[in-house]
C-alpha positions in Angstrom: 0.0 0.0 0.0 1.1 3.6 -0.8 1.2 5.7 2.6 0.2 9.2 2.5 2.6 12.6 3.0 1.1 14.5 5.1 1.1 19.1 5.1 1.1 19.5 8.6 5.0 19.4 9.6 5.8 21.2 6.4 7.9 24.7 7.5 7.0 28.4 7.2 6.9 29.7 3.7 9.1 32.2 2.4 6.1 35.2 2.7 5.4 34.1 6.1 9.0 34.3 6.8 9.2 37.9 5.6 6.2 39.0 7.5 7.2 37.8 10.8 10.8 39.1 10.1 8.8 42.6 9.1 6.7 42.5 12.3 9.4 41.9 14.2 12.0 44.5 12.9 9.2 46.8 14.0 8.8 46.0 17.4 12.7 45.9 18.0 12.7 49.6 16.1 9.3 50.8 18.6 11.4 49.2 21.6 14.5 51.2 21.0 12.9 54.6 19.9 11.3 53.5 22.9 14.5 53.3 25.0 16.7 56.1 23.6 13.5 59.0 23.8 13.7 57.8 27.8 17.3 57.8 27.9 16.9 61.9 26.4 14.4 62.5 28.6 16.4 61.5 31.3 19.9 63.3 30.3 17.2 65.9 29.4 15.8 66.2 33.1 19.3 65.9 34.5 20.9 68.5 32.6 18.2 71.4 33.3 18.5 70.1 37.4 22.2 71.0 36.9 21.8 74.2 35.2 18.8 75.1 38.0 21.5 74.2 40.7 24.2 76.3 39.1 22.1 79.3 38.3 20.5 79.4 41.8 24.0 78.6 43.5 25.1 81.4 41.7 22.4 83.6 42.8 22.1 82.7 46.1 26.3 83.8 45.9 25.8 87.2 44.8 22.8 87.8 47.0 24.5 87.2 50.2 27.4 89.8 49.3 25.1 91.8 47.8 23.0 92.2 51.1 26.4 92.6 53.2 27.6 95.4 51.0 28.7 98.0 53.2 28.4 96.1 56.7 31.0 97.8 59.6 32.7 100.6 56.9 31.9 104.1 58.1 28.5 105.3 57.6 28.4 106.3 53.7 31.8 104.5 53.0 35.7 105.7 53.4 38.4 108.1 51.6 41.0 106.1 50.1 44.7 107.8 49.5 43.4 111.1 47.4 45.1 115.1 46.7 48.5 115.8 46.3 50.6 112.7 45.7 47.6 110.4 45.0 46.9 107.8 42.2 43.7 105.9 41.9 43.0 102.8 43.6 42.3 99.3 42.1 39.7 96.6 42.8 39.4 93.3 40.9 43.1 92.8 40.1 45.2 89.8 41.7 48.7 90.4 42.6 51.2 89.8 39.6 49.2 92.5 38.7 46.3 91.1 36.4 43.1 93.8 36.6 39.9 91.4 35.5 37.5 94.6 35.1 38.2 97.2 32.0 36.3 99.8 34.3 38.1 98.5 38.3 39.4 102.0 39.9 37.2 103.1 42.6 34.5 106.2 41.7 36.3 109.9 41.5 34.5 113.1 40.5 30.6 113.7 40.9 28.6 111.1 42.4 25.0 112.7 43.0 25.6 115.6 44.7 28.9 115.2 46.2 32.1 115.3 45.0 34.8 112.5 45.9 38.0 111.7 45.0 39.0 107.8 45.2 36.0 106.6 47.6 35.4 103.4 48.9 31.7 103.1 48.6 30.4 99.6 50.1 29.0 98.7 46.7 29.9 99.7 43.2 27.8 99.0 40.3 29.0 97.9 36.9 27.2 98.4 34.4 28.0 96.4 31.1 31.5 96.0 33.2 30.8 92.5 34.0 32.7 90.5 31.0 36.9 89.7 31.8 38.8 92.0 30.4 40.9 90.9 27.4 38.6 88.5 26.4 35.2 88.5 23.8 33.0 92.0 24.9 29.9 89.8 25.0 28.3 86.1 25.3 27.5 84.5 22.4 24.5 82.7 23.4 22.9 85.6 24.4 25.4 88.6 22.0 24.9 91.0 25.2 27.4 91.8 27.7 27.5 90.9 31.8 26.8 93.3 34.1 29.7 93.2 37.0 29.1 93.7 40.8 31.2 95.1 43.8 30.8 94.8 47.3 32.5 95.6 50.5 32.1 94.8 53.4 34.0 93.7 57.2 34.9 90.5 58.0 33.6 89.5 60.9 34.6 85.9 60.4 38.1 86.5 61.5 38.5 88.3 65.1 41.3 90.6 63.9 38.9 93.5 66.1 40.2 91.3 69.5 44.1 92.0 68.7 45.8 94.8 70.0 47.1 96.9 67.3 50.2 99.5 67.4 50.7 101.2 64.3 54.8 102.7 63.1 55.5 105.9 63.4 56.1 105.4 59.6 52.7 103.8 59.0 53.8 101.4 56.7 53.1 98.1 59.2 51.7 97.2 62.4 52.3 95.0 64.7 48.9 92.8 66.2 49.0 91.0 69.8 46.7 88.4 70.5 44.7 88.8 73.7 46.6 87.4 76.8 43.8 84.4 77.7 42.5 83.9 74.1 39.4 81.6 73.7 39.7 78.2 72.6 40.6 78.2 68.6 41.2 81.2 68.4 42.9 82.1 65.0 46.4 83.1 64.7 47.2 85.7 62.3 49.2 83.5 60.0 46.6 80.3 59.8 44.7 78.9 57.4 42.3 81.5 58.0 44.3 84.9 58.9 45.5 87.3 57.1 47.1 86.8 53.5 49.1 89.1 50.9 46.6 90.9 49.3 44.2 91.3 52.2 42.6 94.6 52.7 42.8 95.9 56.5 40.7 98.2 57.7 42.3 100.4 60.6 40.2 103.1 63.2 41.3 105.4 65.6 39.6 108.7 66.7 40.7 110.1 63.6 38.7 108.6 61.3 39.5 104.7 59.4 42.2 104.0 56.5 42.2 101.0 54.3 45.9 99.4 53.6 46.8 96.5 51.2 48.8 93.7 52.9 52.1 93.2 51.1 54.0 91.2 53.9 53.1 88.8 57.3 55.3 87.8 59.6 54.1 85.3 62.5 54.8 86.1 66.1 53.0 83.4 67.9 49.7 84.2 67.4 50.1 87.7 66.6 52.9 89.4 64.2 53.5 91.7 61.7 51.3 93.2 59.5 53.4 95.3 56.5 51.6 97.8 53.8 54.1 98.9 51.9 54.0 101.4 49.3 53.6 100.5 45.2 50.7 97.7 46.0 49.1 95.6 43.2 46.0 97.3 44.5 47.5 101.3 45.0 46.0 102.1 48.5 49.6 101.8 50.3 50.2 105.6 49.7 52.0 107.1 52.2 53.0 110.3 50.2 49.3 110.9 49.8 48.2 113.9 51.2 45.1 113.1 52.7 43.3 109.4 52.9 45.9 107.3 53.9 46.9 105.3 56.4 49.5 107.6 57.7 47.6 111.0 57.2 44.5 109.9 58.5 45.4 107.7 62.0 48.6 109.6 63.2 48.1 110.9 66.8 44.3 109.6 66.7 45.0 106.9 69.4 43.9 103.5 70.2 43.7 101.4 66.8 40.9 99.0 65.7 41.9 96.9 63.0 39.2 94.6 60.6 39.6 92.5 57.7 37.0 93.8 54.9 36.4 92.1 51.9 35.7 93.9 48.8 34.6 91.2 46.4 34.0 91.6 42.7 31.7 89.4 40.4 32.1 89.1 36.7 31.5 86.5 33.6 34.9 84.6 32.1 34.4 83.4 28.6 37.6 80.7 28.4 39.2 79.8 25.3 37.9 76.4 25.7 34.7 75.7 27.7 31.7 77.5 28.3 30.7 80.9 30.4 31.5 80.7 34.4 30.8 82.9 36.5 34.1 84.3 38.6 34.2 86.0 42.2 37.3 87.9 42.7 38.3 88.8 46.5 40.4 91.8 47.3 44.0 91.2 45.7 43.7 87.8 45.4 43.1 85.3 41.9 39.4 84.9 41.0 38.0 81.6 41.4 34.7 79.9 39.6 31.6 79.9 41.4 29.2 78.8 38.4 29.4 77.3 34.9 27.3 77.7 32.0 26.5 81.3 33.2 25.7 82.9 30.2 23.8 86.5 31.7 24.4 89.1 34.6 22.3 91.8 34.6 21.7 94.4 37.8 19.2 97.4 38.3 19.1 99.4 41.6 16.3 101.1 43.2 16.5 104.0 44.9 12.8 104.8 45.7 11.6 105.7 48.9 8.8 108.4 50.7 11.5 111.0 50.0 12.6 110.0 46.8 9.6 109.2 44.5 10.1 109.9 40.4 9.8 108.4 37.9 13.4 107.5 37.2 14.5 106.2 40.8 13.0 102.2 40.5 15.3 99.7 38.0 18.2 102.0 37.5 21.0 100.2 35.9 23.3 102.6 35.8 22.9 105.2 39.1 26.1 106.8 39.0 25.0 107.7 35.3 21.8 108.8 35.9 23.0 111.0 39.1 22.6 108.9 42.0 25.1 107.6 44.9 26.2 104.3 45.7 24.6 105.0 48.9 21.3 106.0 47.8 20.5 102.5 46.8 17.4 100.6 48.9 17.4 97.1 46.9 19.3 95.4 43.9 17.5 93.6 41.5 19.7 90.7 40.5 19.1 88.4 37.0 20.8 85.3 36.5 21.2 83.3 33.1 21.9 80.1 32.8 22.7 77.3 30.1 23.4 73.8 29.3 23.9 72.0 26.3 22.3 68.8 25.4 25.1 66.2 25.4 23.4 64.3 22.1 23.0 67.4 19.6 23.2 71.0 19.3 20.2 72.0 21.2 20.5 74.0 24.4 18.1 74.9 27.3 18.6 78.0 28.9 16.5 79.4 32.3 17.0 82.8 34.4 16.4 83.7 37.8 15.7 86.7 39.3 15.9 88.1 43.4 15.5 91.5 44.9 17.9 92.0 47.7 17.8 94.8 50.3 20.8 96.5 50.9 20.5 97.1 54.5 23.6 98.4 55.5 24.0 101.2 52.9 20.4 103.0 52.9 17.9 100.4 54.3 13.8 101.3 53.8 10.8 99.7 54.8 8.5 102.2 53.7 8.0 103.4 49.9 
């Protein structure tokens, strides 16, 4: 007998074949668009946390100087070395000299209705001053310049106020003792937290207060010897000023108080290689980053109050320019720009932040 062949264990067919191969080619392609839009969504989420945290880290940075500005100087601010034998002093260079602000010597001539010559104000405004000098005059994500910030303020963080202080006849250097029974951890004056070259000293007597630019420390025990000798990085050593300096202004005035201020500058550095970062220069010291990926700065100033009500005194950006003082100033209105690159093309996501700050210390208002 013949058997019979039977269909049923015959194999897929060649159309069959290419469908399922089709169907599944699909799937695999919906699966991995699948995966890699999650795996942008992700870098995508991270990347705008990091530029939130940067942005607001650099915010929160300049708002906490910024509401310092002017804490312990004399009421309205101090004369620095000025009249015959004067030059103009710095702020914002380092000490080789390098000078990080095309505009960095402190206001001269008419500032609202007063005349000064070389004044330390505790905060000076920048207007369109904000981008490192020698390098590109704006950002190119945003083709605008940075605003740039000064404050200054005292120290209180290091007790230099609990040394006794002598000053030379030649007021060039003092010498600081340390209390006889100082507290436990109390700082010496050459420790990782005393005084430095570069340092700006603030010294009162009767007389009035002089600012000096450390140029040499020597230790002795916890107190030593503090030099500011003439030609500083910074020009406020001047002893052959005639009025404003350390030597003209405390002779015969008595007991001295002595403080470490800080007068700190903020700016935007666009490096050769990298992106926008936001720098913070103290006294005569290098600038260190606080903030990548900064790529806007931008300050206006009020000056309103019940006195002072016009039209022109709310979101000044440039009040020396538009005839107002340093000291005039109620709030600052900071803006903050940041940016960040997606790591998988050329698109970017960029966010700003804004904060009022009260300047409390310079011409504080509650009432408007």
């Amino acid at each position: 007998m013949k058997a019979r062949t039977s269909n049923q264990d015959r194999g897929f067919s060649l159309v069959e074949l290419m469908v399922a191969m089709a169907v599944g080619l699909i799937l695999t392609a919906a699966a991995t668009q699948l995966f890699n839009s999650g795996m942008n969504a992700t870098m995508l989420v991270t990347e705008q946390a990091e530029m939130q945290q940067n942005v607001r880290a650099a915010l929160n940075l300049v708002a906490r100087d910024v509401s310092m500005a002017g804490s312990g100087l004399p009421s309205g601010g101090l004369d620095l070395p000025y009249g015959v034998g004067a030059v103009s002093s710095f702020y914002g260079c380092n000490q080789t000299p390098t000078c990080y602000l095309t505009s960095d010597k402190y206001p001269t001539g008419t500032v609202g209705s007063t005349t000064v010559s070389n004044y330390m104000y505790g905060l000076i405004p920048g207007p369109l001053n904000g981008m490192q000098s020698g390098g590109p005059a704006t950002i190119v994500a945003t083709g605008a310049a940075a605003d740039s910030i000064t404050t200054i303020y005292v120290d209180y963080s290091f007790p230099l106020s609990q040394y006794t202080i002598a000053l030379d006849p030649s007021g060039t250097f003092i010498t600081a003792t340390a209390p006889a029974t100082p507290p436990a951890g109390f700082p010496a004056i050459v420790s990782p937290t005393g005084i430095v070259l570069g340092d700006e000293i603030m010294l009162t007597n009767n007389n009035g207060s002089a600012v000096g630019e450390v140029t040499g420390v020597t230790a002795a025990g916890t107190g030593g010897k503090i030099t500011f000798a003439n030609a500083d990085p910074l020009k406020i050593n001047q002893t052959g000023a005639a009025s404003g300096s350390i030597l003209s202004t405390l002779a015969g005035g008595g007991t001295i108080q002595a403080n470490r201020i800080l007068a700190i500058s903020y700016f935007v550095q666009v490096p050769a290689v990298g992106t926008p970062r936001l720098m913070r220069q103290v006294n005569g010291q290098t600038p260190v980053p606080v903030a990548d990926n900064i790529i806007g700065m931008n300050f206006t100033y009020d000056m309103c109050d019940s006195v002072t009500v016009t039209a022109t005194c709310a979101g000044v950006s440039n009040p020396i320019g538009s005839g107002f003082s340093p000291n005039q100033i109620h709030k600052v209105n900071i803006k903050m720009m940041g940016q960040a690159v997606l790591s998988t093309s050329n698109k970017s996501k960029s966010m700003a932040l804004v904060t009022s700050v009260s300047t409390r210390n310079l011409s504080y208002t509650n009432r408007y």
